[in-house]
C-alpha positions, 0 to 999 in steps of 0.5 A: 500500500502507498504511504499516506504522505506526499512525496517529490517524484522523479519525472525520468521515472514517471515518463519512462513507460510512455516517454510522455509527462502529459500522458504519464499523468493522464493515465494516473488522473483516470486510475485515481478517479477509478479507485475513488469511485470504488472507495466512495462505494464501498464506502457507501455500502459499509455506512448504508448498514447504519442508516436509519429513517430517524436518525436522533442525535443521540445514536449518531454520537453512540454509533462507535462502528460507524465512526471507526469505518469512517476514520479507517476511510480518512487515513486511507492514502489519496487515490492519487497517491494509490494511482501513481504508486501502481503506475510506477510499479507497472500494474497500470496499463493503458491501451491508447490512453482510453481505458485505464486498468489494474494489472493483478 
């Protein structure tokens, strides 16, 4: 998994699969877009368990779960952090700079 922190990157890196900075970050920007949308949905789905018609602001405070999935989602690193670090491993490929995906 990518640390949760911002780190400088070397562009002879981020370029040296597609010999393009532009296209480097193109691909990087539609992968950290992907695993966004996954997070937000899993996301969604673990909170939905919790929902309630009437929410009162006493089982709001007290729902301790709720707030632990929560605070595991906000630590997660940056999907962008996840994209590039997947990209410089080379588990991302592109075909024409259309579709993105996950080498596994």
């Amino acid at each position: 998994m990518a640390k949760a922190e911002i780190s400088t990157r070397d562009l002879n890196e981020l370029t040296k699969d597609t010999n393009n900075i532009y296209k480097s970050v193109a691909i990087i920007s539609k992968r950290a877009r992907q695993i966004s949308t996954k997070v937000k949905e899993e996301l969604s789905e673990k909170l939905a368990e919790f929902s309630t018609q009437v929410d009162s602001l006493e089982e709001i405070f007290e729902n301790k779960e709720q707030i632990e999935i929560s605070r595991y989602y906000e630590k997660m690193p940056k999907p962008s952090l996840l994209a590039t670090e997947q990209f410089l491993d080379g588990k991302v490929y592109s075909a024409d700079n259309k579709d993105i995906s996950e080498t596994e």
